[in-house]
N, C-alpha and C positions, 0 to 999 in steps of 0.2 A: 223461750224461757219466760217463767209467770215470776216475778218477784214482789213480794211487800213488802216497803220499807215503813219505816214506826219514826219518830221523833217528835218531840214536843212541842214544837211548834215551825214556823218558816219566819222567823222573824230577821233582825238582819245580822246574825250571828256572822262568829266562823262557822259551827260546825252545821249551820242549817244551809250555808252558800256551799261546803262540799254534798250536803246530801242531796241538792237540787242541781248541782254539778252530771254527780252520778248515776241522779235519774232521767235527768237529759240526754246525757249519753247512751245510757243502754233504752230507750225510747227511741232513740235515733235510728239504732240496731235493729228496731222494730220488736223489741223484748215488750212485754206487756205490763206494765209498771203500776202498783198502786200505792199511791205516797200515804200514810197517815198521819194527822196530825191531833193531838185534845184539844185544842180551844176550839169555838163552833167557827162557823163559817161568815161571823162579821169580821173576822181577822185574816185578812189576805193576805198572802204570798209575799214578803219583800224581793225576793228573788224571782224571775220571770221563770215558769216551766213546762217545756215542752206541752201543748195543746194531745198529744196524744197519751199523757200522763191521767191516770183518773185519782184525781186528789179530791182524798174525804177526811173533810175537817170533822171531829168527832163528837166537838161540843162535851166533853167529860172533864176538860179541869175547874182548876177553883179550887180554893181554899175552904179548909173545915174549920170549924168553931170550937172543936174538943177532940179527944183522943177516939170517939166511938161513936163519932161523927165523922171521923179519917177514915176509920176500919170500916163503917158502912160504905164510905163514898167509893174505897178503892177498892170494895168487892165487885161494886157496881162496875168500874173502870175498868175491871178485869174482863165480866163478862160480856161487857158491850164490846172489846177489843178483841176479845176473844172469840163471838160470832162475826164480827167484819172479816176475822183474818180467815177464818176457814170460808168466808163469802168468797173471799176474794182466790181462793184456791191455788196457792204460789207452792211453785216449786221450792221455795226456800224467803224464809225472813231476814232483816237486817234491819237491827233495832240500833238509835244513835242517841249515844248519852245515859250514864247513869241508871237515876229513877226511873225515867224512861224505858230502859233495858228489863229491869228489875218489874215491871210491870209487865212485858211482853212474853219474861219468862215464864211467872204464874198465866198467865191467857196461854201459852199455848202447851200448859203443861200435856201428856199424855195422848195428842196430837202426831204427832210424830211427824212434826213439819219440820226441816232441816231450822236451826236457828243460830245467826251470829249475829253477836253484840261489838260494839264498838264504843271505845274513851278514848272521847276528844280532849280530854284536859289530863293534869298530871292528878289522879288520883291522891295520893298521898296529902296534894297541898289544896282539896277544895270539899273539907266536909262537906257530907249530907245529911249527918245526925245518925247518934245510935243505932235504931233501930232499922232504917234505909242501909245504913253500912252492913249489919250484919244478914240482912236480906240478900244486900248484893254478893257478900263470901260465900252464901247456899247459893242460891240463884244459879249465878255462873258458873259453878261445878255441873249446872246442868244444860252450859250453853254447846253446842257445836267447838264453838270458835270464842273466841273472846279475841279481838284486836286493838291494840295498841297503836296509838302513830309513832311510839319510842321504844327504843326496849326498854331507856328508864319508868316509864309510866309503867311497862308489863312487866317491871317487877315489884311493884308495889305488889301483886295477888301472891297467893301461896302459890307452891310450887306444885298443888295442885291445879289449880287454877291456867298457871303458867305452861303444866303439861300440853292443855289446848287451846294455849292460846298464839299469838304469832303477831307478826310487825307490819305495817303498812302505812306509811306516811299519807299524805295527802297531797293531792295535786296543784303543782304549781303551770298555771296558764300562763303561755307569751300574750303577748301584750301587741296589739297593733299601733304603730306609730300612725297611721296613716286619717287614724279617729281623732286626733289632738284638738281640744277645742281653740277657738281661736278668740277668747275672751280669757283676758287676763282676771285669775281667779285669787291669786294670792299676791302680799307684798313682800318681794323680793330683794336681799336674798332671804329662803324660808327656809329654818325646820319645817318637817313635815312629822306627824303620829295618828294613826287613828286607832281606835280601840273602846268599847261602852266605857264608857265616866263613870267606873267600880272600882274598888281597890287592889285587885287582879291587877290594871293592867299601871299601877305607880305613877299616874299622871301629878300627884302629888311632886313625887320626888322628882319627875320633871322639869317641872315647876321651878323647882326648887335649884335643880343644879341653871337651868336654863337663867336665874336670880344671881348665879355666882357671873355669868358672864356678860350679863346687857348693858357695863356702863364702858368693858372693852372692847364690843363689837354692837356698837349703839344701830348699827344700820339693819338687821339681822330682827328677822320675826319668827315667832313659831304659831302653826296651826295643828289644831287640833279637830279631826273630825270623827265624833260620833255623840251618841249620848247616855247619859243616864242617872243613877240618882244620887250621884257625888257632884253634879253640873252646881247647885249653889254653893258650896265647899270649896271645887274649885274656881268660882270666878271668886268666891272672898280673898283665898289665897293670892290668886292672880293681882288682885288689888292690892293686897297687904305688901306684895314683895316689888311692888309697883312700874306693873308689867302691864295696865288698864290697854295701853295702846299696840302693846308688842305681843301679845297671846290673843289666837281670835278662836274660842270655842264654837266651832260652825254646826255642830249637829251632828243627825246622819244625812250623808247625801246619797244619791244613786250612781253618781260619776265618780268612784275615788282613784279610778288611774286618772283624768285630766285633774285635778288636783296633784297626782304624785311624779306625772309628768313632768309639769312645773315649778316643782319644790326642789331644793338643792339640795339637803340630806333628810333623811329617813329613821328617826329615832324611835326605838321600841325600850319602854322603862319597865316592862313588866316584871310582878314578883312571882309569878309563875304564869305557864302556858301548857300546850301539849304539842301541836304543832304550827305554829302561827304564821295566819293566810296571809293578814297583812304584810307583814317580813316579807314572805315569797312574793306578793304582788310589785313591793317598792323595788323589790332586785331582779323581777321580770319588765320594769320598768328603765330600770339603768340607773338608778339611785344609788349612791354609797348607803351604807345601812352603819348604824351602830344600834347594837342591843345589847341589855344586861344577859350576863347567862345563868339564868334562871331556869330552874324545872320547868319543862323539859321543850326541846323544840330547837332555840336559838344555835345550841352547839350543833346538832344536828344539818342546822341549814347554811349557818355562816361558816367558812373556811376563813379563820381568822389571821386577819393580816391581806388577805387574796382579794376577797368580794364584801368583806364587813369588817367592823371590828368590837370585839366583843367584850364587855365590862365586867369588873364584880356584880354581881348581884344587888342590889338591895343599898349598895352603894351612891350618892350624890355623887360626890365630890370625883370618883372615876368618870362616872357618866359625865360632867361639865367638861373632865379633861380631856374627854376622847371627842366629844362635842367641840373644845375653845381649836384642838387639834386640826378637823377637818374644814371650819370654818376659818382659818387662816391660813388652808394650805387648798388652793384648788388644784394641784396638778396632783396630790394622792386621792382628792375626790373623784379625779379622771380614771387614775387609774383602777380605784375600787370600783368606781363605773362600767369599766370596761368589763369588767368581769362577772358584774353582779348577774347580768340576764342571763350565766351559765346553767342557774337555779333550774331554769323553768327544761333544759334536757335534764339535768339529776332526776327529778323530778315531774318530767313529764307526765300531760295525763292518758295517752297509751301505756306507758309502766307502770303507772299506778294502777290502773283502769285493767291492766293484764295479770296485776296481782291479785287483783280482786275475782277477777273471772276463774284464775288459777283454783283460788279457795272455794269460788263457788260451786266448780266440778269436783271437788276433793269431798267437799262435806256431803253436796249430794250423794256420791258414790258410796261413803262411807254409812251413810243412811239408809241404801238402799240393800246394802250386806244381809 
């Protein structure tokens, strides 16, 4: 099997750690894989990928300066994607995210190369502007496939749209106990969160409920690892609500299971998601988890009450109580504990990975009609 997969970059996303997931795997399979990416090739990989993958950075993004300086760039973008991908002669495309998708669709127009797109996030809650929006309503009527990790995200499209399109979560990987670093990396006892420093993921309102509790559980820290460009906002905040010692904004790391190994709970404040890797990692881990249930993802993965437990949305004041909750009760942290690595069979990535192959021989065959 030839496959090309398309995504915007390999940076240290969610949805660029499953697309280098699923190229590892089916590389493994000895499938013939070509990854593409637009940014050129001074921008490596954050995720490590299989040595038999032929990954070709594209060099075509960037930013325009005017509206007819967009329309020239993305004509360009089209045709340069559009000769790689017939170079690269795949039995079938898999294009991830968005504009991205919306790009791959015009390059392989009238091609007749089988093609499915994929949304990582909950569509409804992460504009892309006008005119990207209504590209993507054509567009997709003329994918294969269109998949969702929810069915709440697949139904955000018309129900044309929805005719061809279908569900597929994302793979939650076990976790080896046996890698455990043996430097002590946080101060204990910790929340744990990681997620880019954006408004996606409510590190604000973290924050924030985490300020209702630090004068009752004075011993208790939280960390947060990843980055990005709400990082001075939130250390102002951190300061303001006068948390300089108790919140440590670490970055991104490369290790975040021995970070989440070592943290006591697992807190996700997001105001929306699609299906989030993080969550699966902290509960293939053995973390109790608590998350807002936000579009879309969290209800999907948490069994609330069982292996997590889940907040209003958008709410502080639930999140602190479901947080002041599991930090003064360690024997229902146990037992959400016990539970939580059930994730990673729900979820495994042979079922995922079988779903995907499922649609892969489905679209082919239907192509070849």
């Amino acid at each position: 099997m030839r496959l090309t997969l398309v995504i915007s970059s390999l940076t240290s996303g969610g949805a660029e750690r499953v697309m280098s997931i699923m190229a590892n795997y089916w590389a493994a399979k000895g499938w013939t894989i070509t990854l593409l990416t637009l940014p050129e090739s001074s921008v490596s990989p954050f995720y490590n990928l299989d040595s038999r993958i032929q990954y070709v950075p594209l060099g075509i993004a960037g930013n325009s300066s005017n509206l007819l300086a967009a329309i020239s760039n993305n004509l360009k973008r089209i045709q340069i994607l559009r000769s790689v991908i017939v170079e690269s002669k795949p039995d079938i495309v898999i294009s991830f995210l968005d504009i991205t998708n919306v790009l791959t669709l015009l390059a392989t127009q009238k091609l007749r190369i089988p093609l499915v797109v994929d949304e990582q996030v909950h569509p409804a809650m992460y504009p892309i502007g006008k005119i990207w929006e209504l590209l993507r309503q054509w567009t997709y009527l003329k994918a294969d496939r269109v998949v969702a990790v929810t069915a709440r995200a697949l139904n955000y499209f018309s129900p044309q749209i929805q005719s061809h399109g279908c569900v597929i979560p994302n793979p939650a990987l076990s976790v080896s106990n046996s890698d455990s670093s043996s430097t002590q990396l946080l101060v204990k006892p910790s929340l744990i969160a990681i997620g880019r420093l954006v408004p996606q993921k409510g590190f604000d309102l973290l924050l924030q409920a985490f300020a209702k509790l630090k004068d009752y559980y004075p011993e208790w820290t939280l960390t947060i690892l990843g980055e990005g460009e709400l990082r001075p906002e939130l250390e102002s905040l951190r300061d303001r609500l006068g948390l300089v010692n108790r919140v440590h904004l670490l970055g991104t790391v490369k290790n975040p299971h021995d970070y989440l190994k070592q943290a006591d709970i697992f807190v996700m404040s997001s105001r929306f998601e699609g299906f989030p890797n993080a969550l699966c990692e902290a509960m293939a881990c053995g973390l109790p988890v608590i998350s807002t249930d936000c579009p879309s993802g969290p209800k999907e993965i948490i069994r609330d009450g069982i292996d997590g437990i889940l907040v209003p949305n958008l709410d502080e004041s639930a999140l602190a109580t479901a947080m002041a909750r599991l930090m003064s009760n360690e024997q229902e942290r146990k037992l959400l504990a016990m539970r939580a690595p059930e994730v990673t069979e729900r979820f495994s990535l042979e079922k995922v990975m079988g779903m995907w192959e499922a649609l892969i021989e489905e679209v082919i065959k239907e192509k070849r009609k």
